[in-house]
C-alpha positions in Angstrom: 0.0 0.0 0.0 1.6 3.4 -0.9 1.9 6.5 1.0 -1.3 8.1 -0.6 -3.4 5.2 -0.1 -2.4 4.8 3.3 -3.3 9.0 3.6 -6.8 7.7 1.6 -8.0 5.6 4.1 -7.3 7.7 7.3 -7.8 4.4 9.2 -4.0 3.7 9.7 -2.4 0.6 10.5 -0.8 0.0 14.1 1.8 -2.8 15.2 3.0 -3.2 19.1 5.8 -2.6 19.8 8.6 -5.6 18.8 7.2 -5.4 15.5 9.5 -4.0 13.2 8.2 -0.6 11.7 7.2 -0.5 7.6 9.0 3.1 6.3 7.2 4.7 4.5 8.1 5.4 0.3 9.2 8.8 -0.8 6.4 10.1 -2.3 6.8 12.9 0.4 8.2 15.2 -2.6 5.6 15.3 -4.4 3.4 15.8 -1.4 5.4 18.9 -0.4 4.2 20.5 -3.7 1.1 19.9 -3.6 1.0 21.0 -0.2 2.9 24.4 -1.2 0.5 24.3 -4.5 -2.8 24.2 -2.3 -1.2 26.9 0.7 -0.4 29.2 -2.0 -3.7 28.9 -3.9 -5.8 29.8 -1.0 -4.0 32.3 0.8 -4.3 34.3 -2.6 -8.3 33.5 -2.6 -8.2 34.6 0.7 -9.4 31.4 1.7 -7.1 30.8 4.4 -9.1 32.5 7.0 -11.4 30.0 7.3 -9.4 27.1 8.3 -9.0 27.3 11.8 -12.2 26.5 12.4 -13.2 22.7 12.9 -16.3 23.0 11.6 -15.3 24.6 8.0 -13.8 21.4 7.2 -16.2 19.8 4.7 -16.2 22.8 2.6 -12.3 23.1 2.9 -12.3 19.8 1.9 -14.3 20.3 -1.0 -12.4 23.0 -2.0 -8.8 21.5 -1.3 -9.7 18.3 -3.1 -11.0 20.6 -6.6 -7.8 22.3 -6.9 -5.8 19.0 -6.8 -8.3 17.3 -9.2 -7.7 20.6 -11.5 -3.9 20.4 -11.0 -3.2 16.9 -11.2 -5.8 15.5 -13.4 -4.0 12.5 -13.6 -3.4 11.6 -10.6 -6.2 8.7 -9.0 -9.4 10.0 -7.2 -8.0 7.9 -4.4 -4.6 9.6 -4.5 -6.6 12.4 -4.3 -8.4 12.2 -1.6 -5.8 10.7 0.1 -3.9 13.8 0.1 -6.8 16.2 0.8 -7.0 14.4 4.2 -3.5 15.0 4.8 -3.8 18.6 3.8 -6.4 19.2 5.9 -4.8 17.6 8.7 -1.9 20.1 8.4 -3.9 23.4 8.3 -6.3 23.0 10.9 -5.1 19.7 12.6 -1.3 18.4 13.9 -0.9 16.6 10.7 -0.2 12.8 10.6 -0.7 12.5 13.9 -3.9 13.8 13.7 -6.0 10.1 13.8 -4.3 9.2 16.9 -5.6 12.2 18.5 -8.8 11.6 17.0 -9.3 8.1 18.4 -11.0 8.1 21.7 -9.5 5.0 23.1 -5.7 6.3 22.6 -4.2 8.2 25.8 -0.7 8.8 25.0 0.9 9.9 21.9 4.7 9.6 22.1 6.9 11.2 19.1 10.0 10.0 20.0 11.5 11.9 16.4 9.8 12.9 13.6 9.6 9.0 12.0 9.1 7.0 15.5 5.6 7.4 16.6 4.4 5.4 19.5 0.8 5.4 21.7 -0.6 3.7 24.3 -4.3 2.4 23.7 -6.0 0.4 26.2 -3.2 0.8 29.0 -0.7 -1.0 26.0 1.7 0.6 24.1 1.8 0.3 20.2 3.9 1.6 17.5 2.6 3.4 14.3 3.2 3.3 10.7 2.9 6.9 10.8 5.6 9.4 10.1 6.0 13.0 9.9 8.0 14.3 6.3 11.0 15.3 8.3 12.2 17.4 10.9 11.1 20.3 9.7 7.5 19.0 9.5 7.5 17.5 13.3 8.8 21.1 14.3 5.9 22.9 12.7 3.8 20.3 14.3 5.2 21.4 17.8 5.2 25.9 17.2 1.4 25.0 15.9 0.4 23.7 19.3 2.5 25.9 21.8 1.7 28.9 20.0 -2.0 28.7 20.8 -1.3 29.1 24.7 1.0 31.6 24.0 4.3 29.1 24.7 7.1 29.1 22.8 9.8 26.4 21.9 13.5 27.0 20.6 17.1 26.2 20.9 17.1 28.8 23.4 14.1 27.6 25.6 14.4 23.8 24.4 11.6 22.5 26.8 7.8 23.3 27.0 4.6 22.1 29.0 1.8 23.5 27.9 -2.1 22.1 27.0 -4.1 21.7 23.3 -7.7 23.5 23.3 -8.9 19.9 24.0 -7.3 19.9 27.7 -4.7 17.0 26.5 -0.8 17.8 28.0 2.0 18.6 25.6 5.4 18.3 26.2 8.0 19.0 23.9 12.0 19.1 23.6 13.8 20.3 21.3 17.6 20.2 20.1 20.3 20.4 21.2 18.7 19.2 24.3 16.8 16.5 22.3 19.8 14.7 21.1 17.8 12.8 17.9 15.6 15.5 16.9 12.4 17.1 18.3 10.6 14.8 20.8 6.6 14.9 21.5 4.7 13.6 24.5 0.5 14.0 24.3 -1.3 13.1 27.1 -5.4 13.1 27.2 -7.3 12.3 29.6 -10.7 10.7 30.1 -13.2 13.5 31.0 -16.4 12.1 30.4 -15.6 9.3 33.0 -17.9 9.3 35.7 -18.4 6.7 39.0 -20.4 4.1 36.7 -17.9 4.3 34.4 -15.4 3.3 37.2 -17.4 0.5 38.4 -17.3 -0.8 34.8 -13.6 -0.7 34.5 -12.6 -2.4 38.1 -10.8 0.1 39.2 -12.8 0.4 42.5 -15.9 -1.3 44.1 -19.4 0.9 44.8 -18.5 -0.2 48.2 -15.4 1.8 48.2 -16.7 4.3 46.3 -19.9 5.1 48.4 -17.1 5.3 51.7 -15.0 7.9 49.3 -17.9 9.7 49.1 -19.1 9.9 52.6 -15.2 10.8 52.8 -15.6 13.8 50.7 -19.0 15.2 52.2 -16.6 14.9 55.8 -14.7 17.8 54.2 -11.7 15.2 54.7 -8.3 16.5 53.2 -7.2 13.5 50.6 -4.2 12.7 48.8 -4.2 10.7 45.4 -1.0 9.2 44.5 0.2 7.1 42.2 2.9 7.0 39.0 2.6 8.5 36.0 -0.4 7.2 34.0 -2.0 5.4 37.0 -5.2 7.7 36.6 -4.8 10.3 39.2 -6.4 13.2 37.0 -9.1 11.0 36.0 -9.6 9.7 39.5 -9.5 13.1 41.0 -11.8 14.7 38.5 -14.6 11.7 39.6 -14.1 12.3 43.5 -15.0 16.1 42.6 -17.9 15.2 41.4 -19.2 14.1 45.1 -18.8 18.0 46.4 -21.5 19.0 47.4 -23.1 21.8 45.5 -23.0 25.3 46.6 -19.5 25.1 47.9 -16.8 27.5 46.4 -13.9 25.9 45.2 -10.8 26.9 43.7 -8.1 24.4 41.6 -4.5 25.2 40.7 -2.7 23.5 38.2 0.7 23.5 36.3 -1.6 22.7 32.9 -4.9 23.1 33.6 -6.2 19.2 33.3 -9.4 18.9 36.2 -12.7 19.2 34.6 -14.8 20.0 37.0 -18.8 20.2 37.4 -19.0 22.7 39.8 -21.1 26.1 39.4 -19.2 28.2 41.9 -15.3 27.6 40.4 -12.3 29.4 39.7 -9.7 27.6 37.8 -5.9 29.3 38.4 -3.1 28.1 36.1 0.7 28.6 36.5 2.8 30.6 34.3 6.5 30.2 33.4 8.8 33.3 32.1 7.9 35.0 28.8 10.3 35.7 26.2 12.0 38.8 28.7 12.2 36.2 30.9 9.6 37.5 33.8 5.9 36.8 34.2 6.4 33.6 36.1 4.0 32.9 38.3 4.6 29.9 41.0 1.9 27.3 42.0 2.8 28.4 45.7 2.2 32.2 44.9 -1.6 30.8 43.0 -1.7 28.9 46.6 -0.9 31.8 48.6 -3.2 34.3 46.7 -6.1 31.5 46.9 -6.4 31.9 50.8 -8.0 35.6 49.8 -9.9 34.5 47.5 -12.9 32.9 49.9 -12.5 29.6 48.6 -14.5 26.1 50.3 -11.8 23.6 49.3 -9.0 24.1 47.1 -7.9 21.5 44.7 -4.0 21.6 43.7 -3.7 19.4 40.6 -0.3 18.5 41.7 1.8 18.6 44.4 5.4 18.9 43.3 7.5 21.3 44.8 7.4 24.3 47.7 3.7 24.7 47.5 2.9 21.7 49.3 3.5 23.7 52.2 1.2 26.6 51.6 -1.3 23.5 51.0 -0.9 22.3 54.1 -1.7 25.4 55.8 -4.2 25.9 53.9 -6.0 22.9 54.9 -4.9 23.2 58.7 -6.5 27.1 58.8 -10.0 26.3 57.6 -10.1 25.4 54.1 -10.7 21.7 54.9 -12.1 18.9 51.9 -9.0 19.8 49.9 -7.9 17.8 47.8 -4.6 16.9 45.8 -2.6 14.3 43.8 1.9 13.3 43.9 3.7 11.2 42.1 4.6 8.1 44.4 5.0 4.6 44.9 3.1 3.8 47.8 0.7 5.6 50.4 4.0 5.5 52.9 5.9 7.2 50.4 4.1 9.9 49.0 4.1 10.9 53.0 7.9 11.0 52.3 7.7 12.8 49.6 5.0 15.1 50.9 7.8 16.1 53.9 10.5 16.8 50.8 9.1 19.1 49.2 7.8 21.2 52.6 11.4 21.2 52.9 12.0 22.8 49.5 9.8 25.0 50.1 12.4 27.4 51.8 10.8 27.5 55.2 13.2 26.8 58.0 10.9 24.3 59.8 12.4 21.4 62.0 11.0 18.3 60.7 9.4 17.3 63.6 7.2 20.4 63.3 6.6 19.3 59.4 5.7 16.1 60.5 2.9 17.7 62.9 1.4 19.6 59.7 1.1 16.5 58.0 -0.8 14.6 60.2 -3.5 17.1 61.0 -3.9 18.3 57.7 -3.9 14.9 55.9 -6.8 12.0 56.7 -6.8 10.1 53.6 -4.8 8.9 50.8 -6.0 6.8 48.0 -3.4 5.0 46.1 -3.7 4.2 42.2 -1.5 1.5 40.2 -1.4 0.2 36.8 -0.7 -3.5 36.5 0.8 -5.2 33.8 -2.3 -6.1 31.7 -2.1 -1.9 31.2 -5.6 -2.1 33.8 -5.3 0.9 36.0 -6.5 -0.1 39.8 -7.1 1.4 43.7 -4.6 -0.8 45.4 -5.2 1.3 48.8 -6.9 2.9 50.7 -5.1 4.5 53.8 -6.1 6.9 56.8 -2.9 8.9 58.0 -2.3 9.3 61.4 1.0 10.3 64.1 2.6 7.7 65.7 5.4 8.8 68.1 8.1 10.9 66.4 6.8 9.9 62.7 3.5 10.2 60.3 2.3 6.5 59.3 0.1 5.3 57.1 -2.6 2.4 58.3 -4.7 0.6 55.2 -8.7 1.1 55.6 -8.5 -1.4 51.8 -4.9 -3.1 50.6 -5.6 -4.6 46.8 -4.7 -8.7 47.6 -5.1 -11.8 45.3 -6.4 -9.0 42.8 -9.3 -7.5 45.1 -9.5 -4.6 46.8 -10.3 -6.4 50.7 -10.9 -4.6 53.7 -8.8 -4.3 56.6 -9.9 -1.9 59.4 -12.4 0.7 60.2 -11.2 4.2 60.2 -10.3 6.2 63.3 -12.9 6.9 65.7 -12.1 10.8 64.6 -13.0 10.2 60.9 -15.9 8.0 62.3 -17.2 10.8 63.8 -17.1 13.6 60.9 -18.6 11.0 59.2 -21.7 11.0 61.2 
């Protein structure tokens, strides 16, 4: 099957991962001029204008597929076709990469260079036929996306995290940091996952889920952790979803990710330096700023550096029913990590007094995993609590023999807020 006809049928072939990739043929030349042919034509017909809107896209096509038909006559109607998808992809999509993106089941799109394209549907990662032209291409690709949230990428700020207007996470390198040409990372998330939904995937029990919510209605302060891809966004957002409704609340986020049913909200967003090199604006200023803002319960999409103090006094001065998520291996060690970064956070505070802070500002933490069939799980459940000179952890649920089995009450305290 040729390049075009692969381009024709828009449905494009995937192989895992040990699978040895198919290269495409170079009939990228001849696409770069009709591509150039096509740009040039409707920027002089003033054309252009229109295609940043999605839903100009069957006239565009319409019109993008006559001007090939009258410039290359000879060329097949599925040749055609094939490269008015491709076109259109470019000017008011990300190109090749555009079905992946398109396909609902797909949460990670991983561009390693501009002809190594990976993804990981289902929880299992795959490797696609699709390529980008060159470098060039992949690189236009990248200042398409970052330029919408006013980002920029260069050899002179070679890193860049930023969001697409559908929520997804970007993040892109470039040379000479990337060492084998521009790299691309695409991360979506599952928004229109509710409880049910949950249920239906395994990755809790109602029973569980009917004591998280009683949790939330407590106004408890909870932690989700877990590692990357483990579901903590997409847990998160469904635990919001148990706020009660009239409350205020207030999320702060690197890249705004949480989408949130809540009338009374105020999303906050982080900002590095511009171009001068000022404008940045920390998630523990946004944290500090939030305690003046009258909020119910704050929600910090991530916990990563100095504002996990701020956080903490947040929730131990009367903003309790926050709620958070950090990267970490195991309830016992996202505690650890939790008393890391107070410490980073430039505070001269003797640990013993950090340790205090934790354990009357955090009740709960909830602990995802993904196991190895790519099946993303609870595998705890755990109240926090001060023992001695140290912050422990006890299990309420521990995942064993692949169920999620009960192994104590809570506290007597939680008990009783639960009342």
């Amino acid at each position: 099957m040729s390049l075009l006809e692969q381009r024709a049928g828009k449905k494009m072939e995937i192989k895992q991962v040990r699978d040895k990739p198919q290269l495409h043929s170079r009939e990228d030349t001849k696409f770069e001029e009709i591509w150039e042919y096509v740009r040039e034509t409707l920027l002089v017909s003033g054309n252009l204008s229109m295609v940043y809107d999605q839903d100009t896209r069957p006239k565009l096509k319409e019109t993008i597929f006559q001007l090939i038909t009258e410039k290359y006559p000879q060329m097949s109607r599925l040749d055609r076709a094939g490269i008015t998808e491709s076109v259109l992809d470019d000017i008011i999509g990300y190109g090749p990469i555009q079905p992946l993106i398109d396909d609902p089941e797909i949460t990670d799109i991983m561009v390693n260079r501009y002809d190594r394209i990976f993804f990981r549907k289902q929880g299992k990662p795959y490797r696609s036929e699709i390529q980008f032209r060159d470098e060039k291409h992949l690189r236009n690709v990248i200042e398409k996306i970052v330029s919408t949230v006013g980002r920029r990428v260069d050899e002179s700020s070679a890193t860049v995290d930023a969001r697409m207007p559908d929520g997804s996470r970007i993040n892109a390198v470039v040379p000479p940091i990337a060492l084998d040409g521009a790299a691309l990372t695409i991360r979506r998330f599952m928004y229109n996952i509710d409880a049910d939904e949950l249920l239906q995937q395994g990755v809790v029990t109602r029973e569980q889920l009917q004591l998280l919510e009683k949790f939330i209605r407590a106004r408890l302060n909870i932690i989700v952790s877990g590692g990357t891809g483990t579901g903590k966004t997409t847990f998160l957002n469904v635990l919001s979803q148990f706020i009660p409704q009239g409350e205020r609340v207030i999320t702060i986020e690197d890249v705004a990710e949480l989408r949130l049913k809540i009338p009374d909200l105020v999303r906050l967003e982080t900002r590095g330096v511009n171009i001068e090199g000022k404008g940045d604006v920390s998630a523990q200023a946004l944290v500090a700023n939030v305690l003046r803002m009258n909020p119910d319960r704050i929600i910090v999409g991530e916990c990563r550096r100095g504002e996990a103090f701020d956080m903490l006094q947040a929730m131990n001065t009367g903003h309790e029913g926050s709620l958070t998520t950090l990267h970490a291996n195991t309830p016992s060690d996202a505690l650890s990590r939790l008393e890391n970064m107070v410490l980073m956070s430039g505070y001269s505070l003797p640990v013993s007094a950090i340790r205090d802070q934790i354990a009357s500002a955090i009740h709960i933490i909830i602990h995802l995993n993904c196991l190895r069939d790519g099946k993303r799980v609870v595998t705890h459940i755990s109240e926090v609590t001060r023992r001695s000179d140290s912050v422990i952890t006890q299990d309420l649920y521990r995942r064993k023999n692949g169920e999620l089995a009960k192994v104590q009450d809570p506290c007597e305290e939680i008990l009783a807020r639960m009342e």
